[in-house]
C-alpha positions as CSV (number, residue, x, y, z in Angstrom):
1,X,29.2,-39.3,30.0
2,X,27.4,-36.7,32.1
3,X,26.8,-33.6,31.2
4,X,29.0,-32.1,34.1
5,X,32.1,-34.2,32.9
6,X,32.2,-33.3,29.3
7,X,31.9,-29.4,30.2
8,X,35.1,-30.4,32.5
9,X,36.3,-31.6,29.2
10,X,35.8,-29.1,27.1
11,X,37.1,-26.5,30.1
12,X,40.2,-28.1,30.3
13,X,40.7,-28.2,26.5
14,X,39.8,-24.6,26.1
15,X,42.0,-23.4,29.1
16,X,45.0,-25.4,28.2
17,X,44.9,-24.0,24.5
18,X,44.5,-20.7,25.5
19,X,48.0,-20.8,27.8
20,X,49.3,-22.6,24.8
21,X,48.7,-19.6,22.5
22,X,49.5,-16.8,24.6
23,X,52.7,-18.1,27.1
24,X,54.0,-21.5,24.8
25,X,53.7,-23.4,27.9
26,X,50.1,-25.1,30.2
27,X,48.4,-27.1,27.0
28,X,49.4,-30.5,28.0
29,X,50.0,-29.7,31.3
30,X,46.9,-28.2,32.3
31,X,45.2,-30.8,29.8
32,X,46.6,-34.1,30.8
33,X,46.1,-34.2,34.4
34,X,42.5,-32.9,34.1
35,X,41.2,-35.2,31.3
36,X,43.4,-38.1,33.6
37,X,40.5,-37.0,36.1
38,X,37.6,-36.6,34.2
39,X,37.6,-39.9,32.0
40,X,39.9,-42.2,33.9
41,X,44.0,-42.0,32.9
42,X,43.9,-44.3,30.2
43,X,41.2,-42.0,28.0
44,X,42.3,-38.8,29.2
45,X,45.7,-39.6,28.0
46,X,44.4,-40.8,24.8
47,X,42.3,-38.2,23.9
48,X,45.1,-35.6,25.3
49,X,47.3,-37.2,22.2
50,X,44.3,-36.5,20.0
51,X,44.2,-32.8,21.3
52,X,47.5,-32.5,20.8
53,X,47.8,-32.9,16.9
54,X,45.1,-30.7,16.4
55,X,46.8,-28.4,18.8
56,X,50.2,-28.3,17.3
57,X,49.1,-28.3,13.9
58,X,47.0,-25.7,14.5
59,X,50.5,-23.5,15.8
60,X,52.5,-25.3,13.4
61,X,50.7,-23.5,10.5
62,X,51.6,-20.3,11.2
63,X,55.1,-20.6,12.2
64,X,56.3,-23.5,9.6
65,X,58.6,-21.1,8.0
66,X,60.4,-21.0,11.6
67,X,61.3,-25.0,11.5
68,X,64.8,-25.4,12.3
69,X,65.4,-28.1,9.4
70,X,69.1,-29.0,11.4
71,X,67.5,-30.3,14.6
72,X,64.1,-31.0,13.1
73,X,65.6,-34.8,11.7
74,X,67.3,-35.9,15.0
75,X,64.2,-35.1,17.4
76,X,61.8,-36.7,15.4
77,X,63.4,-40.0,15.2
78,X,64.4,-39.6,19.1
79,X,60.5,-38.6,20.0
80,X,59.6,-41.8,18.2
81,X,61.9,-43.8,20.1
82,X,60.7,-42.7,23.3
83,X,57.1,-43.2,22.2
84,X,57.9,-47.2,22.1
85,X,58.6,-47.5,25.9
86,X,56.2,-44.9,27.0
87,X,53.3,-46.9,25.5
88,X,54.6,-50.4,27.0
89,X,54.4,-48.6,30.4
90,X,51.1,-46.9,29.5
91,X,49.7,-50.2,28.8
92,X,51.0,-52.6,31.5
93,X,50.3,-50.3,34.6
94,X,47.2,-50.4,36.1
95,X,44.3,-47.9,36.6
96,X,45.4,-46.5,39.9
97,X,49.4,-46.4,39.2
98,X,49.1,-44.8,35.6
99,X,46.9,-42.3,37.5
100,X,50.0,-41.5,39.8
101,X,52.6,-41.5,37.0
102,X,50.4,-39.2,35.1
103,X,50.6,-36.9,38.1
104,X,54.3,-37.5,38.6
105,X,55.4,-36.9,35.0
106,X,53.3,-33.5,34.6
107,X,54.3,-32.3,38.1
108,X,58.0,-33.1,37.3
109,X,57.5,-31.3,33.6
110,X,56.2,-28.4,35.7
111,X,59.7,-28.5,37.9
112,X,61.1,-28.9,34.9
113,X,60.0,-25.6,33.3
114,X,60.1,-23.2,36.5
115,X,64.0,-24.6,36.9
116,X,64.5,-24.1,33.1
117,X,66.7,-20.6,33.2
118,X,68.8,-21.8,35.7
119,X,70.2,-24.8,33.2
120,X,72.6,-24.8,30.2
121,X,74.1,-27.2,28.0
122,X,75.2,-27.4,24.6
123,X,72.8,-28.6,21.7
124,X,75.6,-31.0,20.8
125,X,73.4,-34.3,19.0
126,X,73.3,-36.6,22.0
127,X,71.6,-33.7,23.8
128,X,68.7,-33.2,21.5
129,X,68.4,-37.3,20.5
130,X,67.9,-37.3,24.8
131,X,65.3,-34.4,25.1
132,X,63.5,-36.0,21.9
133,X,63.3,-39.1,23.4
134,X,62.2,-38.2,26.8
135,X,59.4,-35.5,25.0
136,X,58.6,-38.9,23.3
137,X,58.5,-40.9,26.6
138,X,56.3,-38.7,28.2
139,X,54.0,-37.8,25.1
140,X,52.8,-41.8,25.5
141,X,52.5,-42.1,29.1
142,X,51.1,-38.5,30.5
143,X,50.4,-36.8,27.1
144,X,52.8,-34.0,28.4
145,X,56.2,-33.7,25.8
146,X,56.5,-30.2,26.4
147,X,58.5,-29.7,29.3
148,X,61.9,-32.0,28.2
149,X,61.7,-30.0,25.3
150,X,61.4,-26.8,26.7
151,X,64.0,-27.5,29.0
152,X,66.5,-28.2,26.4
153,X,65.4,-25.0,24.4
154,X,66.0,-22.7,27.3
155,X,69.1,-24.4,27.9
156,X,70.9,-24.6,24.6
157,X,69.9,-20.8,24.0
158,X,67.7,-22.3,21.1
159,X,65.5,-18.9,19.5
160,X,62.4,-19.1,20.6
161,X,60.2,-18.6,16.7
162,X,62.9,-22.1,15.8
163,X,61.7,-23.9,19.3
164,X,58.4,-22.9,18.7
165,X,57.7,-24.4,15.1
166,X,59.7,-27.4,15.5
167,X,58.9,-28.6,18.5
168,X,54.8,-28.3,17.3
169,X,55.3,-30.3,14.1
170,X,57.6,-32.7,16.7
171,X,54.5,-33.0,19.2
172,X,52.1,-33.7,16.5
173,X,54.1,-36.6,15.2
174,X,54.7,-38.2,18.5
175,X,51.5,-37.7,19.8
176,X,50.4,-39.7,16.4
177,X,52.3,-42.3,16.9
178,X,51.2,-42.8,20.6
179,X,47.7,-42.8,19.0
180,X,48.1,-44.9,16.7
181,X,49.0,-48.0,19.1
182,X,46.4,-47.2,21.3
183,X,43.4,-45.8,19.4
184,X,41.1,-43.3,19.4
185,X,40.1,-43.4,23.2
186,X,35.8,-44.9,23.4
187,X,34.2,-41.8,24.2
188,X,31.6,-40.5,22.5
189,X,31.4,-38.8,19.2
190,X,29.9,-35.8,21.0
191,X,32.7,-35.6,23.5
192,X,35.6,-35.6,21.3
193,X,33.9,-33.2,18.9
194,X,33.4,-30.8,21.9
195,X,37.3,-31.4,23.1
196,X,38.4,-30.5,19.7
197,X,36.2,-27.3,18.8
198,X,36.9,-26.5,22.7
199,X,41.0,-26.5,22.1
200,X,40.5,-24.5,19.1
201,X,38.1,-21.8,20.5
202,X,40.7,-21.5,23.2
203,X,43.6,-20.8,20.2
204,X,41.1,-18.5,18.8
205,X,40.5,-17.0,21.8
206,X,44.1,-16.8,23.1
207,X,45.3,-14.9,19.3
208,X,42.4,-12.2,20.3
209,X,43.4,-11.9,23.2
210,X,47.4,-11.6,22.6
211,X,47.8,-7.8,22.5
212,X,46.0,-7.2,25.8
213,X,46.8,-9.8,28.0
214,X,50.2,-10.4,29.5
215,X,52.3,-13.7,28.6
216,X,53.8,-13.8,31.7
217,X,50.4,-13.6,33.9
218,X,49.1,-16.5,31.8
219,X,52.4,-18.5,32.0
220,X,52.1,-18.6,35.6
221,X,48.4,-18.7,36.1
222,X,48.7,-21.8,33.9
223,X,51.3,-23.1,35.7
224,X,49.3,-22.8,39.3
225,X,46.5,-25.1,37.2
226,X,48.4,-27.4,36.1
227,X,50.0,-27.8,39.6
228,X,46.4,-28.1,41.2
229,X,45.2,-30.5,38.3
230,X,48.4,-32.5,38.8
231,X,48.0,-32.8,42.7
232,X,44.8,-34.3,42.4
233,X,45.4,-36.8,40.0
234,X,48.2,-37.9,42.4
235,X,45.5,-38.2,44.7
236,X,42.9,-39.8,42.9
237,X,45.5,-42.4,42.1
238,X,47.0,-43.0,45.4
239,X,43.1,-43.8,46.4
240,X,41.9,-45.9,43.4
């Protein structure tokens, strides 16, 4: 891999995990659509899945005492669920196409989250089995399973510490899973080492920087990225 393209890599790592840390929202976002470009969909998206455990494990250690052990056993099961169909489509479409659903998925998660406080619902179980399964879905095909998530959180009222440290451990498991049926994506060694100290240089980074910079500015400076990110992988796909 050039030179050029594994800095893009380890950019898009570092950027997305530093949104992650400081406004909850922009690491798969910003992270699937640009790895989608950089490495092709099918490697982007795997090595997104591989960013993500480290990722949410990374949040989920300091904020484990948070889990919310009530929903915790419905959306895991769900997620898994979802994870089944999402990697049938992941594997049957080809190059061009799964570029486009990348780009479609993380550009309707984006809608998703900007239309967010204008939905409610009530966290009864088929509720939270459906957002499970569609964070699931989209965890296998686009490596994004934030947004259905986060949608039902700011729905259902859910607290935010609760939302926070479940829905990390839940990522980490379905982005496993995913992983597991496709494999570590064939890049090399030097790459995926660089994505991974990358995403956790930007957590790093992001925990220095949370008393001076404003969540809100980085919510929405994220959310611009991952729009941009997510256009052109529409594009790219459309022309492959």
């Amino acid at each position: 891999m050039p030179i050029a393209a594994a800095l893009a890599v380890a950019l898009a790592a570092g950027a997305g995990a530093f949104a992650q840390r400081l406004s909850g929202i922009g690491f798969s976002l910003i992270v699937a659509p640009s790895l989608a470009l950089v490495t092709g969909p099918r490697d982007g998206i795997a090595l997104t899945n591989l960013l993500v455990i480290v990722v949410a494990l990374a949040v989920f250690a300091a904020s484990a005492r948070h889990v919310d052990k009530a929903k915790l056993p419905v959306l895991v099961p769900a997620g898994l669920a979802g994870v089944v169909p999402g990697v049938i489509v992941f594997r049957l479409l080809p190059v061009g196409p799964l570029q486009v659903a990348v780009g479609i998925v993380t550009g309707l998660g984006l809608a998703a989250v900007v239309a967010a406080p204008r939905v409610r619902a009530r966290p009864r179980l088929a509720t939270t089995m459906g957002a499970g399964a569609v964070s699931g879905f989209t965890t296998a095909v686009a490596g994004a399973g934030g947004p259905a998530l986060t949608v039902y959180a700011v729905a259902t009222d859910w607290p935010q510490p609760r939302f926070a440290a479940t829905c990390q451990l839940n990522y980490a498991i379905q982005a496993a899973a995913a992983l597991a049926v496709k494999g570590l994506p064939p890049l090399p060694f030097a790459v995926l080492a660089t994505a991974l100290a990358a995403a956790l240089s930007g957590l790093t980074a992001g925990h220095l920087a949370a008393a001076r910079i404003s969540g809100a500015r980085v919510r929405h400076a994220a959310i611009g990225l991952a729009a941009l990110a997510t256009l052109a992988t529409v594009i790219r796909g459309l022309s492959a």
